[in-house]
LUMROBA-238113 format. One line per field, with one value per residue (C-alpha): residue in three letters; residue number from 1; z, y, x. Coordinates in nm, 3 decimals. Layout:
<pts>
code <- ALA; ... $
pos <- NUM; ... $
up <- Z; ... $
north <- Y; ... $
east <- X; ... $
</pts>
This chain:
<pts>
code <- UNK; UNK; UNK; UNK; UNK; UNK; UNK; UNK; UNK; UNK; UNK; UNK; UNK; UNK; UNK; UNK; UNK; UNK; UNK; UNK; UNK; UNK; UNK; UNK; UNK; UNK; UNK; UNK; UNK; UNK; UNK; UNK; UNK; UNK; UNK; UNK; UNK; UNK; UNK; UNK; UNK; UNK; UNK; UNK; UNK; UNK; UNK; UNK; UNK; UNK; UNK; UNK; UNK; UNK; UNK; UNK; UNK; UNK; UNK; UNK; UNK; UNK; UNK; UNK; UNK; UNK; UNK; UNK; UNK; UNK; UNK; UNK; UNK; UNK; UNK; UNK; UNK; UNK; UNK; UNK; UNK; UNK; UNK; UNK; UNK; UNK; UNK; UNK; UNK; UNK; UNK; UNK; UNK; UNK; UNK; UNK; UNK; UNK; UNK; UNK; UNK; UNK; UNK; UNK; UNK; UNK; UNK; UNK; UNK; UNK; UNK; UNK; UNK; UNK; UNK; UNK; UNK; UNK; UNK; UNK; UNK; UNK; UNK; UNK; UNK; UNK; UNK; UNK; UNK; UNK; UNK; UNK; UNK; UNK; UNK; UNK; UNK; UNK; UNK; UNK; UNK; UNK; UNK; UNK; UNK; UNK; UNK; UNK; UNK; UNK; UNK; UNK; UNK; UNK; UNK; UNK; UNK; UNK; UNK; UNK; UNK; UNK; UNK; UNK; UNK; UNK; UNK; UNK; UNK; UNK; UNK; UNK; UNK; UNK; UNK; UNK; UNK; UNK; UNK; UNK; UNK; UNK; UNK; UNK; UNK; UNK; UNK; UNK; UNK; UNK; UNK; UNK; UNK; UNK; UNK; UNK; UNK; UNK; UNK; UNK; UNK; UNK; UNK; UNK; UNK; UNK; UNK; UNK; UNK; UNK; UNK; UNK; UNK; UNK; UNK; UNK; UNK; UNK; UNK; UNK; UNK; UNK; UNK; UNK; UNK; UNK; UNK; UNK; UNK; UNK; UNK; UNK; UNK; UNK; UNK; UNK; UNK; UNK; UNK; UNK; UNK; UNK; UNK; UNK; UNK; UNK; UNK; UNK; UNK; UNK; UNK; UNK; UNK; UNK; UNK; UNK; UNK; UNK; UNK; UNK; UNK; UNK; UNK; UNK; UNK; UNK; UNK; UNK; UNK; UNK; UNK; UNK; UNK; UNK; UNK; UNK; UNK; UNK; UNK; UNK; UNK; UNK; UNK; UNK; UNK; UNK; UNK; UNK; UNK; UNK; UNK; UNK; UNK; UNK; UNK; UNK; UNK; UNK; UNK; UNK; UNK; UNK; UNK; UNK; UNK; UNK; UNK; UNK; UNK; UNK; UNK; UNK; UNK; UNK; UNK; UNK; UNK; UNK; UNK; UNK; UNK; UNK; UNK; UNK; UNK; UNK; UNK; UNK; UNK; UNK; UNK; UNK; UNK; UNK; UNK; UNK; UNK; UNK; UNK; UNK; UNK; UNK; UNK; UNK; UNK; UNK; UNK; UNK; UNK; UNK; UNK; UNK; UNK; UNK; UNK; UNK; UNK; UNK; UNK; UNK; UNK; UNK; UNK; UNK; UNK; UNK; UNK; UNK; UNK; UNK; UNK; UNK; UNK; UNK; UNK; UNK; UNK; UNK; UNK; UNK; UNK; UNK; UNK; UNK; UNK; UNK; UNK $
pos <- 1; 2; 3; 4; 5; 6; 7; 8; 9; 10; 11; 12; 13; 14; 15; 16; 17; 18; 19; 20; 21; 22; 23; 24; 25; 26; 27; 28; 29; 30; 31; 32; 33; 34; 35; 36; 37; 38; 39; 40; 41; 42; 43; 44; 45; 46; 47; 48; 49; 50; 51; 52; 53; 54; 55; 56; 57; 58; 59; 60; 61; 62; 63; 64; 65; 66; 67; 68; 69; 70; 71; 72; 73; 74; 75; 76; 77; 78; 79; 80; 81; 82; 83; 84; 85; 86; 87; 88; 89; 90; 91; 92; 93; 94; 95; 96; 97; 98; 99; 100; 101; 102; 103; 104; 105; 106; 107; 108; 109; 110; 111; 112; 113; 114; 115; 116; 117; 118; 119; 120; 121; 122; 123; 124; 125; 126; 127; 128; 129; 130; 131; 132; 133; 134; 135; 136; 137; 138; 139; 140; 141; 142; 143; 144; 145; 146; 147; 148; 149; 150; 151; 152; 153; 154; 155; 156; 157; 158; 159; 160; 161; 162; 163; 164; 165; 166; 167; 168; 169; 170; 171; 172; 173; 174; 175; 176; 177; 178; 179; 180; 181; 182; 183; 184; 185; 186; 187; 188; 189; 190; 191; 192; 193; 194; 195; 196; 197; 198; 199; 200; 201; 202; 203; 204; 205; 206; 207; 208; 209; 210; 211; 212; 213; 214; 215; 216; 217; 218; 219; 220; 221; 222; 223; 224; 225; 226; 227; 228; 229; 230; 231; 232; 233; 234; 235; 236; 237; 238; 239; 240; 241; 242; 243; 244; 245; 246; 247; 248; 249; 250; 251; 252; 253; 254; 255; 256; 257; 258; 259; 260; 261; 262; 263; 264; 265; 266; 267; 268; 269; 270; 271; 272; 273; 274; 275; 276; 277; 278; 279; 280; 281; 282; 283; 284; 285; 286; 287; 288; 289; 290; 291; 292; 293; 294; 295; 296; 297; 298; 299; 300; 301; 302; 303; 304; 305; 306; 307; 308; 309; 310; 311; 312; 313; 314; 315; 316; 317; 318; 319; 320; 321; 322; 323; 324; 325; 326; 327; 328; 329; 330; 331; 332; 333; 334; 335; 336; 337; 338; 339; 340; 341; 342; 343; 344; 345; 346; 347; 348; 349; 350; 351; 352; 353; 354; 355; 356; 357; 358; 359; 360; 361; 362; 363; 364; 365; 366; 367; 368; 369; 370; 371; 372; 373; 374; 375; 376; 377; 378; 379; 380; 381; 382; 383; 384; 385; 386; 387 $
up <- -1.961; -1.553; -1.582; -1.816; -1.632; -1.279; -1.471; -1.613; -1.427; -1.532; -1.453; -1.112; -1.052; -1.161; -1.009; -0.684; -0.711; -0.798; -0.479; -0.207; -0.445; -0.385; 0.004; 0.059; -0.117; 0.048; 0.386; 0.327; 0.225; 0.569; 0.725; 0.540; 0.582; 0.972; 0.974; 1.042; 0.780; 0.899; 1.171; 0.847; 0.857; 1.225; 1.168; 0.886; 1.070; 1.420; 1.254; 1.258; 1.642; 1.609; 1.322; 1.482; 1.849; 1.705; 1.552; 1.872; 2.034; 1.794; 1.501; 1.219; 0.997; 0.796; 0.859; 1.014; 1.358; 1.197; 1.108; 1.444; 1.558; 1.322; 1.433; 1.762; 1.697; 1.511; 1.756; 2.030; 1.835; 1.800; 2.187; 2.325; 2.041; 2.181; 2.528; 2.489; 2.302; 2.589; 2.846; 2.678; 2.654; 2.309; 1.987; 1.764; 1.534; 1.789; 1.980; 1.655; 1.644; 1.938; 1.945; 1.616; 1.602; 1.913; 1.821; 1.446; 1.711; 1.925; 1.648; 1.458; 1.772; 1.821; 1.491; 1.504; 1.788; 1.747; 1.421; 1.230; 1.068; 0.945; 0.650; 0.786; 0.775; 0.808; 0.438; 0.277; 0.525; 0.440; 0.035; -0.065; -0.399; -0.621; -0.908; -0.710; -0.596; -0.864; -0.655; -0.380; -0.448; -0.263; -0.453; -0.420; -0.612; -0.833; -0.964; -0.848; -0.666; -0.508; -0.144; -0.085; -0.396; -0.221; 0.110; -0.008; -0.202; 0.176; 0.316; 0.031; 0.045; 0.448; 0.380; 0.158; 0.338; 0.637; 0.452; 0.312; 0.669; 0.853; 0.590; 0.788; 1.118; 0.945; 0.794; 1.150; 1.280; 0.988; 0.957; 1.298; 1.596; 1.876; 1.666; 1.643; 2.051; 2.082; 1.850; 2.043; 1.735; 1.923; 1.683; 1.873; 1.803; 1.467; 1.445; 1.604; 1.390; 1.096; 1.205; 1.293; 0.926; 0.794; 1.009; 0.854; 0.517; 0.566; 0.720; 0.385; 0.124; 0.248; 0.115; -0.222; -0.208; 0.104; 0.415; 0.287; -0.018; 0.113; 0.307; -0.066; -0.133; 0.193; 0.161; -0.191; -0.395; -0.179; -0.122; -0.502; -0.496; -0.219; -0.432; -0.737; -0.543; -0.185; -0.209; 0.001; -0.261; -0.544; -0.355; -0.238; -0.614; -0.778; -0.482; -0.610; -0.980; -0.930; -0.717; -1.045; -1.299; -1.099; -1.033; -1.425; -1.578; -1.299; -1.406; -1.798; -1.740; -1.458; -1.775; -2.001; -1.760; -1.587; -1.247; -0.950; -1.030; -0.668; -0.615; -1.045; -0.896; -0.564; -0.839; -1.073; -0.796; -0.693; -1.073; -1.066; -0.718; -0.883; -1.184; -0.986; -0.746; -1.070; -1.279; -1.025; -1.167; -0.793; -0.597; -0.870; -0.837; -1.200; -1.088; -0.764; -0.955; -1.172; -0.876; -0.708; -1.046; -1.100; -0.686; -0.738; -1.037; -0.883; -0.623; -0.899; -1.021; -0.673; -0.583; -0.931; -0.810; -0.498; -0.708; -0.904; -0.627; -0.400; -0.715; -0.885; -0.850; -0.784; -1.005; -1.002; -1.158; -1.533; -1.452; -1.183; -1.359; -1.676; -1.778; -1.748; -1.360; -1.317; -1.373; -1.306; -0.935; -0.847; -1.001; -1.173; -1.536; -1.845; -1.820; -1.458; -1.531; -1.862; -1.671; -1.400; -1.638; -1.847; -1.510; -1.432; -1.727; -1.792; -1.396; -1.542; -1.257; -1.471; -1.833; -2.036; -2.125; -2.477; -2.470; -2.573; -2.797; -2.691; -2.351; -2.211; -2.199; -1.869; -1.668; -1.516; -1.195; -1.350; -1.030; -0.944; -0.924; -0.672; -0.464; -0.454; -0.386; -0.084; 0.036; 0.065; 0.183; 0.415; 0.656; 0.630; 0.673; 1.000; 1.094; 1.059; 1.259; 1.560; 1.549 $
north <- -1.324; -1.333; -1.731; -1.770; -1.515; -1.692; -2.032; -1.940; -2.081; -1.801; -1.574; -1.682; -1.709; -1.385; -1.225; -1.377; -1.232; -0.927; -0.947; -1.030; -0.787; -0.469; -0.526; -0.597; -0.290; -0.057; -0.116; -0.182; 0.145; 0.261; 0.024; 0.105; 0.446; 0.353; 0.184; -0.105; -0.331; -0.626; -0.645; -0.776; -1.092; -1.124; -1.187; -1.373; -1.643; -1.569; -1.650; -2.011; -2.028; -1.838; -2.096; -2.405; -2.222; -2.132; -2.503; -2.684; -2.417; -2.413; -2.684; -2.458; -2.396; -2.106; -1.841; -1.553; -1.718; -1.819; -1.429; -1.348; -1.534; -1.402; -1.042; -1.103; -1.360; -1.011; -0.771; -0.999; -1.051; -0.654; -0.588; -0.869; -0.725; -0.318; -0.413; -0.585; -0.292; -0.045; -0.245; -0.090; -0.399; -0.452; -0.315; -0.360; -0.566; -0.787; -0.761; -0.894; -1.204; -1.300; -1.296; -1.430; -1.751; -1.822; -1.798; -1.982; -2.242; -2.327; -2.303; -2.565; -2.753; -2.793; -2.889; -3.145; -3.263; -3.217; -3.167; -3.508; -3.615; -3.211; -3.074; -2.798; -2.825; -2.556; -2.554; -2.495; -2.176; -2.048; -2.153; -2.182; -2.248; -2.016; -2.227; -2.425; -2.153; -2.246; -2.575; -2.494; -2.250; -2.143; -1.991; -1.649; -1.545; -1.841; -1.809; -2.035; -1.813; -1.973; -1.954; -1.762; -1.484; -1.405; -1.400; -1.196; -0.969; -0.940; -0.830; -0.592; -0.433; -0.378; -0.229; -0.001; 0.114; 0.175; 0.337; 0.573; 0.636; 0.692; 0.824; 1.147; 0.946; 0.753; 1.002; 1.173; 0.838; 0.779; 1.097; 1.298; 1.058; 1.286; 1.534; 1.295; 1.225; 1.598; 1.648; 1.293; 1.088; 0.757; 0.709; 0.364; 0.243; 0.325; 0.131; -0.148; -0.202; -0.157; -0.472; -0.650; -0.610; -0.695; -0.993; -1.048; -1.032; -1.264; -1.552; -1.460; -1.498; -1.797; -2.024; -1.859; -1.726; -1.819; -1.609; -1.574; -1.466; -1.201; -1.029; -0.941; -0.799; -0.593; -0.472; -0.449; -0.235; 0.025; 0.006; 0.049; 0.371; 0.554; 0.544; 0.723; 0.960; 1.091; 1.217; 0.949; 0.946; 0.893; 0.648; 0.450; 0.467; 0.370; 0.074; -0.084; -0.049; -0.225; -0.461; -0.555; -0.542; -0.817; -1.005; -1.015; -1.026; -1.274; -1.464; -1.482; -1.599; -1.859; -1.996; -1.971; -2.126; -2.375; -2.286; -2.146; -1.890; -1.701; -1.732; -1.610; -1.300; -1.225; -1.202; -0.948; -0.719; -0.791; -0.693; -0.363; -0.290; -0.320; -0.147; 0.158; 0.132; 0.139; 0.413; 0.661; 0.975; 1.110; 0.830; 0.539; 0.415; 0.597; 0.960; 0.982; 0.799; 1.106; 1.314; 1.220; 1.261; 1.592; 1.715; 1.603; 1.797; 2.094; 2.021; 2.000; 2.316; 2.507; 2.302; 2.490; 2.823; 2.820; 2.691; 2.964; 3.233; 3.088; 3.156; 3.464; 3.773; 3.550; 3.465; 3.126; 3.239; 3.177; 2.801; 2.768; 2.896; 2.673; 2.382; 2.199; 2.245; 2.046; 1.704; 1.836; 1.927; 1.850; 1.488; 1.513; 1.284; 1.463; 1.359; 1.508; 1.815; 1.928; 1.851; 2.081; 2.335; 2.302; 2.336; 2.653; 2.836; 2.723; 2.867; 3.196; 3.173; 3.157; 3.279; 3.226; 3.455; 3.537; 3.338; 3.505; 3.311; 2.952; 3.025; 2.744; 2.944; 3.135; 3.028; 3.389; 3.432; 3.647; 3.888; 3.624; 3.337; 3.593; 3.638; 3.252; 3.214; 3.492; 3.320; 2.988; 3.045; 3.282; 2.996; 2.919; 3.225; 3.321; 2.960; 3.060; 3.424; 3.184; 2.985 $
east <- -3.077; -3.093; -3.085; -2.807; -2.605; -2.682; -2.615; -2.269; -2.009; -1.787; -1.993; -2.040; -1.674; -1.555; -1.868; -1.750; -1.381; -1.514; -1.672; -1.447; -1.181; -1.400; -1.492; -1.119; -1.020; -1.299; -1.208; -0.867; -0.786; -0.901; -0.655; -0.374; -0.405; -0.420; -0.143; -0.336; -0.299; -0.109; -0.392; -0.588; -0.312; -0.411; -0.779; -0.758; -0.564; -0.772; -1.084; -0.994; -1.020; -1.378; -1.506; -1.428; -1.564; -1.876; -1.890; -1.829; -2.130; -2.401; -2.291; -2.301; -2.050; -2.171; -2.381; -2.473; -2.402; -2.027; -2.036; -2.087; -1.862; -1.581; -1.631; -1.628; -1.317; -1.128; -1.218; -1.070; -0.756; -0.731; -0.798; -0.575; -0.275; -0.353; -0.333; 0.014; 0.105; -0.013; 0.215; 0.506; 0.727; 0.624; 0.562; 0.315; 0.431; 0.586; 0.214; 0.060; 0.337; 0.236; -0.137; -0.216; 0.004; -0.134; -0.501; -0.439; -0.290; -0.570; -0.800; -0.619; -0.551; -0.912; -1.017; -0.760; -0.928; -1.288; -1.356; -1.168; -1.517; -1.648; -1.601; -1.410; -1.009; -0.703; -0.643; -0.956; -1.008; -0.660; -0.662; -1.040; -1.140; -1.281; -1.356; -1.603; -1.821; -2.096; -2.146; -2.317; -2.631; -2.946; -3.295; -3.327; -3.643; -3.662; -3.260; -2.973; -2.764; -2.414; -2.414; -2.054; -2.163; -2.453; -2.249; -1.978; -2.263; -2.427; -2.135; -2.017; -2.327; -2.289; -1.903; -2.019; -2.341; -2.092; -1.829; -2.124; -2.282; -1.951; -1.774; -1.665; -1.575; -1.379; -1.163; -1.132; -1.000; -0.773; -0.640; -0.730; -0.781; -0.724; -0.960; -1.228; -1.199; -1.269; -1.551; -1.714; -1.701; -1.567; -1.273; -1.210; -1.555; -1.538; -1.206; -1.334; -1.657; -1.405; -1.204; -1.511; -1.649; -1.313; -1.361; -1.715; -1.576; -1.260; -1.511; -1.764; -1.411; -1.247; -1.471; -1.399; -1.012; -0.904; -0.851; -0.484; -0.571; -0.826; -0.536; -0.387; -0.758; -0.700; -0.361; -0.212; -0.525; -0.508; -0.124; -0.100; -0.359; -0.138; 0.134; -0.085; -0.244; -0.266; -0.665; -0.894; -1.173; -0.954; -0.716; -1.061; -1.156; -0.893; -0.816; -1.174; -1.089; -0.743; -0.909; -1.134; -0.888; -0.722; -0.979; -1.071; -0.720; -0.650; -0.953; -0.850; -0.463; -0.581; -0.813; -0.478; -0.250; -0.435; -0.365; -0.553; -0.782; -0.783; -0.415; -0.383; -0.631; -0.413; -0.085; -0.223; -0.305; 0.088; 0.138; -0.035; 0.130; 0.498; 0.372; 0.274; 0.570; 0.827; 0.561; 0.426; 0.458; 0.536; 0.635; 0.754; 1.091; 1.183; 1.057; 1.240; 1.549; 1.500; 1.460; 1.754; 1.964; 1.847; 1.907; 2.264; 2.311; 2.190; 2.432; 2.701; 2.602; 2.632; 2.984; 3.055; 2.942; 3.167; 3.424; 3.399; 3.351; 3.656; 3.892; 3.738; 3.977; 4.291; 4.618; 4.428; 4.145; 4.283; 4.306; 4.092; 3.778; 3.738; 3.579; 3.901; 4.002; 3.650; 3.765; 4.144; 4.071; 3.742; 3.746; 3.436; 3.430; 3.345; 2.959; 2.891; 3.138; 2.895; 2.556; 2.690; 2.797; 2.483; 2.330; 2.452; 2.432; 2.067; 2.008; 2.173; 2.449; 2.756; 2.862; 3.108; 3.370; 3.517; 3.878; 4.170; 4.401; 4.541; 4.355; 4.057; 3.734; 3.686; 3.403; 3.221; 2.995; 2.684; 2.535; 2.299; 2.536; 2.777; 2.466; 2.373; 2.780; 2.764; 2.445; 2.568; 2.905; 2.782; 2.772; 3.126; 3.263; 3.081; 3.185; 3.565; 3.480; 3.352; 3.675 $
</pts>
């Protein structure tokens, strides 16, 4: 069973996405809850300048020496973007611009130059291909194992032992930093080996997404978990399962479709991330549509209680006080006028009085809706005392 599974080409390829989709989720949800996530962009492209320097230093292009040289690539790219921020004449966004074009620059630059005859080019670091994983494999106790799966399983393994060892550090940094200075947990260090296994990882996935695709590992599962829930463990939970059902779901419609089976993977975790953003029982774009429909009908329904309060105990009040003067003389149409109304008498601030003959139905203030009247336009009248 071991040697068909490590023979199966699909099974090598979606073990793969799997893979680079759970690392990117676990310590993306750290970033993103940093605020940090676009400094995953920033590697990814940095990196480039650290392959092709470890290259022209050593001659290897994978690695743990290439690893190596990828964290220490990321953390560089972080430092050189905080200490433009820290002069004040930039922001951080703006810091990031500038830093990371500039290293993806030199890094092509010099592979242009020095690295015509390699196998090593801008394209296959930014695109990969996932489908070819299965090519290159090493023994590892007597089974063909591909080289980037056992990588990326390497690395995964690392995130998560790190994640499970720093676990509370990292949610003092994420959540607390100035708490985390005071207890002497290092919250800076703790960021900084963050980015540098995020760096780890990207050099580990772009042989089998793509650095580019990575970043959607990084950013969107996680993205998609803060909107379903605000509870790290859950969030960091449900980040990794989205991050799967991507990666599969991506797998099967890049087999139906005939098209590229990381860029099919990076989509479906787009997918899930507008699903959530429309669904989201709290924060989806329905429930606060619903949310803002139902704050402006209780805003309707306390514009009806003043209404109701200005004119009570006046000649006015017979014509005033009805359903009628709502769209009459506050413009309201028939639809908003009987949601406010319905409003109001659900909220048990207004009744409705028995009509005499030929007269519209009275609308009445019950106690509570001539308190909540007197309350709010309490304001108002000690505004007109102070004039």
């Amino acid at each position: 069973m071991i040697d068909a599974f490590f023979a199966s080409i699909p099974a090598m390829i979606l073990t793969t996405g799997l893979l680079v989709g759970l690392s990117g989720a676990l310590l993306g949800t750290f970033l993103v809850l940093r605020g940090a996530a676009m400094l995953t962009d920033a590697i990814s492209h940095a990196i480039v300048l650290g392959i092709i320097t470890v290259w022209l230093l050593t001659g290897h292009l994978s690695g743990p020496v290439q690893l190596i040289g990828a964290a220490v690539t990321g953390v560089v790219t972080v430092a050189l973007t905080h200490l433009l921020q820290r002069t004040q004449l930039v922001r951080m966004d703006t810091a990031i611009g500038l830093v990371f074009p500039a290293m993806f620059a030199l890094g092509v630059l010099l592979i242009n130059l020095n690295a015509r005859n390699v196998h090593l080019d801008v394209d296959s670091v930014l695109l990969g291909e996932i489908a070819f994983v299965w090519i290159d494999t090493v023994p590892v106790l007597g089974h063909p194992v591909p080289v980037a799966t056992l990588a990326l399983a390497v690395v995964f393994a690392a995130n998560l032992g790190f994640v499970a060892l720093f676990w509370k550090e990292l949610k003092l940094a994420v959540f607390d930093p100035a708490l985390a200075t005071a207890l002497g947990f290092a919250p800076g260090l703790v960021f900084y080996a963050l980015l540098s296994l995020t760096s780890i990882t990207a050099v580990a996935s772009f042989e089998a997404v793509g650095a580019i695709l990575f970043i959607a590992f990084v950013i969107v599962p996680p993205a998609t978990a803060f909107l379903l829930t605000r509870h790290l463990t859950t969030m960091l939970g449900l980040a990794m399962a989205i991050a799967g059902f991507a990666c599969i779901t991506g797998y099967v419609l890049a087999m139906l479709w005939d098209v590229n089976i990381g860029a099919m993977m990076a989509v479906m975790t787009g997918a899930a991330f507008v699903t959530a953003l429309t669904f989201s029982p709290r924060d989806g774009l329905i429930a606060r549509g619903r949310a803002r429909a139902a704050e402006a009908q209780g805003i309707d329904s306390l514009t009806l209680v003043i209404h109701l309060a200005t004119h009570e105990d006046t000649p006015k009040a017979a014509q005033e006080n009805t359903r009628t003067a709502l769209t009459r003389h506050l413009g309201w149409d028939e639809a908003r006028a009987r949601a406010a109304l319905r409003r109001a008498l659900d909220a048990g601030l207004v009744a409705r009085a028995t009509p005499r003959q030929d007269d519209a139905p009275q609308l009445l203030l019950t106690p509570e809706g001539r308190a909540r009247a007197a309350t709010l336009m309490a304001p108002r009248v000690r505004a007109a005392v102070a004039k």
